[in-house]
C-alpha positions in Angstrom: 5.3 -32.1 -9.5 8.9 -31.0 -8.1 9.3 -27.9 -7.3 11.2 -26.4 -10.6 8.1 -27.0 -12.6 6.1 -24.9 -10.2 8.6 -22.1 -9.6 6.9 -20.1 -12.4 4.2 -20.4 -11.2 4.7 -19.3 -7.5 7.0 -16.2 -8.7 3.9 -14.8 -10.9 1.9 -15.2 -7.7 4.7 -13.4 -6.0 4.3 -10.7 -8.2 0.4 -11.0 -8.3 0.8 -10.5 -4.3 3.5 -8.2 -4.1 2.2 -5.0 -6.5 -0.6 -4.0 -3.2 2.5 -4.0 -0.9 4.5 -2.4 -2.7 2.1 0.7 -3.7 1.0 0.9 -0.2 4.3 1.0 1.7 6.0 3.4 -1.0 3.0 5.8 -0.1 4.5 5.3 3.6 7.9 5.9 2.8 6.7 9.5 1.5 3.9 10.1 4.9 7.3 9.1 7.3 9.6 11.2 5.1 7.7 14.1 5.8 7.7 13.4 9.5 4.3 11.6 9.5 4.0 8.0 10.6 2.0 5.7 8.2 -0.1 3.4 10.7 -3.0 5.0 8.8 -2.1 2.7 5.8 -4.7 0.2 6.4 -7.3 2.6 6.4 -6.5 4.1 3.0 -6.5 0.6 1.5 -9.3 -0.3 2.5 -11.2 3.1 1.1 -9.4 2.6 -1.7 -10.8 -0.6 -2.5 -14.4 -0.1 -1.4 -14.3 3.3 -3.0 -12.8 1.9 -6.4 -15.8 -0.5 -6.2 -18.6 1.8 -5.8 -17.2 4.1 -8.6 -16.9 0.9 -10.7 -20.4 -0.3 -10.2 -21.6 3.5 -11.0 -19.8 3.9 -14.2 -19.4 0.7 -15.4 -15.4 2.1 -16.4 -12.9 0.2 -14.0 -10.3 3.0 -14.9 -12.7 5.2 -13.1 -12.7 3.0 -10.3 -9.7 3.1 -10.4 -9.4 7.2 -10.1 -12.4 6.9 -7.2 -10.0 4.5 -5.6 -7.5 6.6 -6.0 -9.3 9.7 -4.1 -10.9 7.8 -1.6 -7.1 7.1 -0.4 -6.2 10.6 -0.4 -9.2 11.7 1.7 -8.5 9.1 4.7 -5.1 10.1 4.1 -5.9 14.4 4.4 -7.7 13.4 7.3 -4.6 11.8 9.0 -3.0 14.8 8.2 -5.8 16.8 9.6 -5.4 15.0 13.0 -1.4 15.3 13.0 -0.4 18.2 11.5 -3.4 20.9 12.5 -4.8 19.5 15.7 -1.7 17.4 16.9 -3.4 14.4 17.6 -0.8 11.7 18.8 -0.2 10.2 15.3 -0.2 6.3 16.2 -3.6 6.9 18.2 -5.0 8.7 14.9 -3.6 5.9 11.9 -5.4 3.4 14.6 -8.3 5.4 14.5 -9.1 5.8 11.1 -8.4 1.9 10.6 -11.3 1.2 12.6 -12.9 4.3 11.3 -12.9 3.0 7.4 -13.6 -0.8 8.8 -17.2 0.4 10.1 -17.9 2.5 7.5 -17.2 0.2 4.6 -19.5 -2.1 6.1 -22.3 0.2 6.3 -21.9 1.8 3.2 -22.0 -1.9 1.6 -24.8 -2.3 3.5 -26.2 0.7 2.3 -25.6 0.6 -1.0 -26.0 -3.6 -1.8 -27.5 -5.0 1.0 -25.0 -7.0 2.1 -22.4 -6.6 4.8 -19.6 -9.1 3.3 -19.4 -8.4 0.0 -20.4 -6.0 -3.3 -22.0 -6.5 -6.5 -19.8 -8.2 -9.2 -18.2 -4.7 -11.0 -16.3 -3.8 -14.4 -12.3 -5.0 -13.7 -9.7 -3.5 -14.9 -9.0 -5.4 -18.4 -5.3 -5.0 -19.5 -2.7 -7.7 -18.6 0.7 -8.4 -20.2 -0.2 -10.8 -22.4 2.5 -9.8 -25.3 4.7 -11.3 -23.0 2.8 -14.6 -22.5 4.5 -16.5 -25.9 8.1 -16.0 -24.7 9.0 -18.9 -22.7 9.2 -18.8 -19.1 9.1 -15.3 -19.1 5.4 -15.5 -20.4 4.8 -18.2 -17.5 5.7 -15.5 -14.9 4.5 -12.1 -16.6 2.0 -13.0 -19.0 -1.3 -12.8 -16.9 0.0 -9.8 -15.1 -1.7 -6.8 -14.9 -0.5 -3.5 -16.1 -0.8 -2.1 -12.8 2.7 -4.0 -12.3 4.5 -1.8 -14.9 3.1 1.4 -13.2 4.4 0.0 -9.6 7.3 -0.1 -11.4 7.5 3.2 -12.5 5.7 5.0 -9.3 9.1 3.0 -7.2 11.5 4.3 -9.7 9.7 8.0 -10.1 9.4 8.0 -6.3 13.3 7.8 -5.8 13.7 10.2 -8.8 11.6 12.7 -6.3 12.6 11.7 -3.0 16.6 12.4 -3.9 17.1 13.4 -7.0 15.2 16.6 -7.0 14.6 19.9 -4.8 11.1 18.8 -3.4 12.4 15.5 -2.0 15.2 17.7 -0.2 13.0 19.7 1.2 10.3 16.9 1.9 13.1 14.8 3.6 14.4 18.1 5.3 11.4 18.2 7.2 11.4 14.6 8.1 14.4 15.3 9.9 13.8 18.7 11.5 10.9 20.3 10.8 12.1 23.6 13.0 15.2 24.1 11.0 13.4 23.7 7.9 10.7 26.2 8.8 13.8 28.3 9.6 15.0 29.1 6.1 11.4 29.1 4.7 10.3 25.5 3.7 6.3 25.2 4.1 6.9 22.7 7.0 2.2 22.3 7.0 2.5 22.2 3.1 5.3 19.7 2.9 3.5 17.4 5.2 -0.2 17.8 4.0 2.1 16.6 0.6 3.7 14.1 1.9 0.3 12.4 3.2 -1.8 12.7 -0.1 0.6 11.2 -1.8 0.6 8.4 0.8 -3.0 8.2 0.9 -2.9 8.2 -3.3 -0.7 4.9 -3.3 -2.2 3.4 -0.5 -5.8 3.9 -2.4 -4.3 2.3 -6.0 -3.2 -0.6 -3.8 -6.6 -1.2 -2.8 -8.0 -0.6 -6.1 -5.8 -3.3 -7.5 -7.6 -5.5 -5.2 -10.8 -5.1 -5.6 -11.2 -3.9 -9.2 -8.2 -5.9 -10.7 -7.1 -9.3 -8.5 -10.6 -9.2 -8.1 -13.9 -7.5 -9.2 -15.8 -6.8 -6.2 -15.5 -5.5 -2.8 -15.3 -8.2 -0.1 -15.4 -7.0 4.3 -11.7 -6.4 5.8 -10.4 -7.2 1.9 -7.1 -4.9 3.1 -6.6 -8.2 5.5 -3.5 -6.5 7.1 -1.3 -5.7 4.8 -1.6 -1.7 5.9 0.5 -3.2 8.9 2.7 -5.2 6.9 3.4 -2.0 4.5 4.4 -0.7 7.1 7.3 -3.3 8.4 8.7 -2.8 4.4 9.0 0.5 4.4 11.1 0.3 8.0 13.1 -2.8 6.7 13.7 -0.7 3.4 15.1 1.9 5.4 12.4 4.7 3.6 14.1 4.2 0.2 11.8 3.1 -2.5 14.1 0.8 -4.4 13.9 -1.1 -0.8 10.3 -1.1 -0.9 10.8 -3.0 -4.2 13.1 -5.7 -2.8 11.4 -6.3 0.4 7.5 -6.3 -1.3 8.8 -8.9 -3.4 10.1 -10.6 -0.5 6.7 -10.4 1.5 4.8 -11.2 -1.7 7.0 -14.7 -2.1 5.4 -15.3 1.6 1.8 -14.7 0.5 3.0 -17.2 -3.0 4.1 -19.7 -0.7 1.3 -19.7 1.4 -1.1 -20.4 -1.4 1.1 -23.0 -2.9 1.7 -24.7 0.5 -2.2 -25.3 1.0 -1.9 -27.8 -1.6 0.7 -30.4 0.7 -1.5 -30.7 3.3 -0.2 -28.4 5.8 -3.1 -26.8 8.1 -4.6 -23.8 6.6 -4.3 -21.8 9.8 -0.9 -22.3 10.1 -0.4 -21.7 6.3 -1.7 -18.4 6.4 -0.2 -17.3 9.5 3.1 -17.7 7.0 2.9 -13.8 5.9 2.4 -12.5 9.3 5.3 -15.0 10.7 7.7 -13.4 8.2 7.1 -10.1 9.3 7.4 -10.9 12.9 10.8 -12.3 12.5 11.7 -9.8 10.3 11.2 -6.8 12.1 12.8 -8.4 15.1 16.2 -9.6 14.0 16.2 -6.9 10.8 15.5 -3.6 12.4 17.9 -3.0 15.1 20.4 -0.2 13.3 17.1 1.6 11.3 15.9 4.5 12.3 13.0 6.5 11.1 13.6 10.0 10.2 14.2 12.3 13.7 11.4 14.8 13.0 8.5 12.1 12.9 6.5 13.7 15.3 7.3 16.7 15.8 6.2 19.8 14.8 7.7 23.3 13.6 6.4 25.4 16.3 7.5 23.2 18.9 
């Protein structure tokens, strides 16, 4: 089969890979923006997906799981933002922490509440795809089995640049990114701003593991966040903390993961195969980082 014939195929996949990534590292862009760095991202996937799962199984309504998602992102991400912004905890040692943090504690809640430390209960997924789409040729090939947690990726990247510089809070959000001590001088709530800045992370972050777990998938499975906290966070640096980057650069991290599946079919090892995401990023960030740099005030605090 030559390559053309499976190109639909590998750019729905793309897509079907890219929509965690790009949730989770637009919820960074917002953390760093407000002068907090987002290494807790793996963390809040992870909660997100376990959490998404449990309120799943409960219910029996994936679009609650989907809101318990949701809120199991924010908390890990209030606590980061307990750590940094009230008790000043160095902020890499803290997004570290709470990574390891929600990895033991998803595996003994699981434990807990299935018996089972590597995977959950089969649970309600979330139902709706694209599937108007799916008569229109090519187009269908690529969109039609998408979920509709695409179109609202869509519209969280295009709301989020709306926010971030189109409107007064993303000023003042941004403002305190870059000097948190000026902004506190003419009366921003530097705390507030911040606390803001990581809920919002944490939100994204927990609708990115939600997506897999209730909708790529309809269970909870151990370490399911496999990463890509970490590699949200190279997008957001390559996409220089503007959301319509995150968009470019998800897709181009999701064509990895699409080519990595795809390649497993040629016989190429399947350890170096799916070493093909994490490759990508390495090269990347060293040849495509050199001129960015994060926002001065990440870090630092108002009364400092």
């Amino acid at each position: 089969m030559s390559i053309l014939n499976q190109l639909p195929g590998i750019l729905s996949s793309m897509l079907f890979m890219s929509i965690p990534l790009i949730l989770a590292a637009l919820g960074g862009v917002f953390s760093v923006r407000a002068g907090i760095m987002a290494l807790g991202l793996e963390s809040m996937i992870l909660t997100g997906a376990f959490t998404a799962v449990v309120g799943s199984y409960f219910s029996g309504n994936a679009w609650i799981g989907l809101l318990c998602g949701i809120i199991g992102g924010m908390f890990f991400g209030l606590c980061h933002g307990i750590l940094c912004i009230r008790y000043k905890v160095n902020q890499v040692i803290s997004g570290i922490g709470l990574n390891l943090l929600a990895t033991a504690a998803t595996t003994l809640l699981m434990q807990i509440i299935w018996g089972n430390k590597g995977s959950s209960e089969s649970v309600e997924s979330i139902p709706i795809r694209l599937s108007f789409l799916k008569d229109i040729p090519i187009i269908g090939d690529i969109f039609g089995t998408q979920s509709i947690l695409l179109l609202f990726t869509i519209i969280l990247v295009i709301l989020g640049w709306i926010l971030l510089f189109k409107m007064p809070f993303g000023l003042r959000l941004r403002m305190v990114g870059e000097n948190p001590k000026a902004a506190s001088s003419v009366g921003i709530p530097v705390k507030r701003m911040k606390y803001i800045g990581v809920l919002i992370c944490g939100a994204l972050a927990g609708m990115a593991g939600a997506y897999l777990s209730i909708d790529n998938l309809n269970l909870f499975v151990r370490d399911m966040s496999a990463s890509r906290g970490y590699i949200a966070v190279a997008i957001a640096i390559l996409s220089r903390y503007n959301p319509i980057g995150v968009l470019v650069f998800g897709g181009l991290f999701g064509l990895s993961d699409a080519i990595q599946i795809y390649a497993q079919g040629y016989g190429v090892p399947s350890q170096l195969v799916q070493m093909i995401p994490y490759i990508v990023t390495l090269v990347v960030l060293t040849f495509g980082v050199k001129n960015i740099q994060p926002p001065a005030g990440v870090g630092e605090h108002d009364d400092e």
